[in-house]
C-alpha positions in Angstrom: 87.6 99.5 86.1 85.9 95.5 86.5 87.0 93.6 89.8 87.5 90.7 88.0 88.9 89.5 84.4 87.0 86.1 82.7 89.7 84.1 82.1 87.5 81.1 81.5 83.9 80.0 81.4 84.6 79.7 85.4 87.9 81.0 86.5 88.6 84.8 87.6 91.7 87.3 87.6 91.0 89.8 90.8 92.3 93.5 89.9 94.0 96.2 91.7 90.5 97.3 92.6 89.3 94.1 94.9 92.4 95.2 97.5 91.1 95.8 101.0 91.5 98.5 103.7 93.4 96.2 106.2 95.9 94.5 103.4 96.0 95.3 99.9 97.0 92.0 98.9 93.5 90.5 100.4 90.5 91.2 98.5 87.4 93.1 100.0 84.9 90.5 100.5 82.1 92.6 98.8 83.6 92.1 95.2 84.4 88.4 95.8 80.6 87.7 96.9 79.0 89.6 94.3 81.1 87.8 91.9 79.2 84.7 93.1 76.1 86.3 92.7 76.9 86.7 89.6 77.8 83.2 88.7 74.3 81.8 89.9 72.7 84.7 87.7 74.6 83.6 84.4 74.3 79.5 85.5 70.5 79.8 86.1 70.0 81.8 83.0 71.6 79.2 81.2 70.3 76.0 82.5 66.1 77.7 82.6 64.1 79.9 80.3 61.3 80.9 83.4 63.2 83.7 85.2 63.2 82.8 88.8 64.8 85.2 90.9 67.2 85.1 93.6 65.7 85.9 97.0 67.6 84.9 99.5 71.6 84.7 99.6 73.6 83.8 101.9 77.1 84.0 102.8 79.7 81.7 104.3 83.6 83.2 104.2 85.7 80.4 104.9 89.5 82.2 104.8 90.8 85.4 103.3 90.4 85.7 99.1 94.0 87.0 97.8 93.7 89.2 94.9 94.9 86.6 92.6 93.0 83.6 90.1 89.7 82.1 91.6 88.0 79.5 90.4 83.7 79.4 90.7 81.6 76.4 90.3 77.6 76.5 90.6 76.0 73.0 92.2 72.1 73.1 92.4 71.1 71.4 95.6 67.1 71.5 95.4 65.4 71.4 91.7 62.0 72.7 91.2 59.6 73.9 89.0 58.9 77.5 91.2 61.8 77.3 94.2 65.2 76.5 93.8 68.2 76.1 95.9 71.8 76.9 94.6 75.5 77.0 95.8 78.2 79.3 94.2 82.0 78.4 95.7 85.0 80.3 95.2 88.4 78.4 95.8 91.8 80.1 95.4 94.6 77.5 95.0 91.9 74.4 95.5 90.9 75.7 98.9 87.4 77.0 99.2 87.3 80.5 100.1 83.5 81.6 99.8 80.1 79.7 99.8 77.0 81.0 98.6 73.7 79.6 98.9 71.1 81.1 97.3 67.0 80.4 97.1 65.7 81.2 93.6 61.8 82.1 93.0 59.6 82.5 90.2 58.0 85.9 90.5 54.7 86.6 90.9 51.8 89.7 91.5 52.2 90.6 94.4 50.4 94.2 94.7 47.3 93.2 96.5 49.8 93.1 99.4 52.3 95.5 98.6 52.9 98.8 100.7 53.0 99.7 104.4 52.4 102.6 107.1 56.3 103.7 107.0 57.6 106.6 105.0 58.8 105.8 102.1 63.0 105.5 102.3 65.0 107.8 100.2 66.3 107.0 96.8 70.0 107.2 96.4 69.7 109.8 94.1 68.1 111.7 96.8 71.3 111.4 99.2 74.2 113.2 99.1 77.7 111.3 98.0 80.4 110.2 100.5 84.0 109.1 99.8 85.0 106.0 101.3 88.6 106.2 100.6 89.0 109.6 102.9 89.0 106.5 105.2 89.9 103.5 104.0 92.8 103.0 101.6 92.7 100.0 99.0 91.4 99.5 95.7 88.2 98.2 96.6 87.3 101.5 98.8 89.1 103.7 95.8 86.5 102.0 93.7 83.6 103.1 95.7 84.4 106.0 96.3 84.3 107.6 92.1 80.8 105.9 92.2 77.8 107.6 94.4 76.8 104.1 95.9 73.6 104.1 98.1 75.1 103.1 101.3 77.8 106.1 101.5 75.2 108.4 100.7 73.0 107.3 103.5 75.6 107.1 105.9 76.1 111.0 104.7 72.7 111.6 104.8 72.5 110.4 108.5 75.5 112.7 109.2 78.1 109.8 110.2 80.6 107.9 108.5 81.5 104.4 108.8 83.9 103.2 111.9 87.2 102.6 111.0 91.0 101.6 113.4 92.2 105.1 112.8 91.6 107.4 109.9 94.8 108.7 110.5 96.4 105.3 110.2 94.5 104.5 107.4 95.1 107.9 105.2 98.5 107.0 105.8 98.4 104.2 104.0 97.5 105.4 100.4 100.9 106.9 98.5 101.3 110.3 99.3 99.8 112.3 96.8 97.3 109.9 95.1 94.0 111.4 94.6 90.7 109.9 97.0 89.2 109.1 93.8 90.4 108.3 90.5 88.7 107.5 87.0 92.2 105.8 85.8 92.0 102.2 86.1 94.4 102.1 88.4 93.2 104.4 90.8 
């Protein structure tokens, strides 16, 4: 079940399973920006052999992203030999949709400093799982909801769900008698 089909070394096909709770037509941002995330990954693991790391990212959403073709392209704005600063766009019918800018670091030891006074957070193994699409129709939500993702099982684990309009509303809106989770890709 992939968000996206390579239809090119830089252009995209959304799926069914980038559709959002409020329009099904729209993608959820989350796919869209970790598709750009992705981008930088593959560009900077082509273009260096040193590994740096992304450390920073940051997100700028210019307009909705249809669930349609996107295009990506990956400009690096500040070389270096340690630090590096990148931007990922998406654009949907030549209009930039999503910006990402992202700092890139080479990694180094750094366990003379690690650790802290706090408890140490749960793993998301440790948490119990919790279905997004009881709430939220759409393919992107479907899609979360047949995986145990870490952030719906620490909302669980904190015994609240995620705000939505109206679950009601929202239940409403997935075809009567489709299943909250599916492992069919069109779930």
């Amino acid at each position: 079940m992939p968000y996206f089909e390579r239809l090119g070394e830089t252009r995209f096909r959304a799926t069914e399973h980038t559709s959002g709770a409020w329009r099904e037509d729209e993608q959820h941002i989350a796919p869209a920006i970790g598709l750009l995330a992705h981008v930088v990954e593959r560009d900077v693991a082509a273009r260096r052999d040193d590994a740096l790391v992304a450390s920073r990212l940051s997100y700028d959403i210019l307009g909705t992203v249809p669930v349609a073709e996107v295009d990506t392209a990956v400009t690096v704005l500040r070389a270096g030999r340690t630090i590096e600063l990148v931007e990922a766009t998406m654009t949907h019918a030549g209009r930039t949709v999503a910006v990402l800018r992202a700092w890139l670091l080479q990694t180094r030891d750094s366990s003379a400093v690690a650790g802290t006074g706090l408890a140490r957070l749960p793993g998301p193994d440790e948490l119990p799982a919790w279905s997004p699409s009881d709430t939220w129709p759409g393919g992107s939500s479907a899609r979360s909801s047949c995986g145990d993702t870490s952030r719906n099982r620490a909302a669980a684990a904190s015994g609240r769900a995620p705000a939505s309009r109206s679950s009601t509303t929202n239940r409403s809106r997935r075809p009567p008698g489709s299943p909250a989770c599916s492992t069919s890709p069109t779930g």
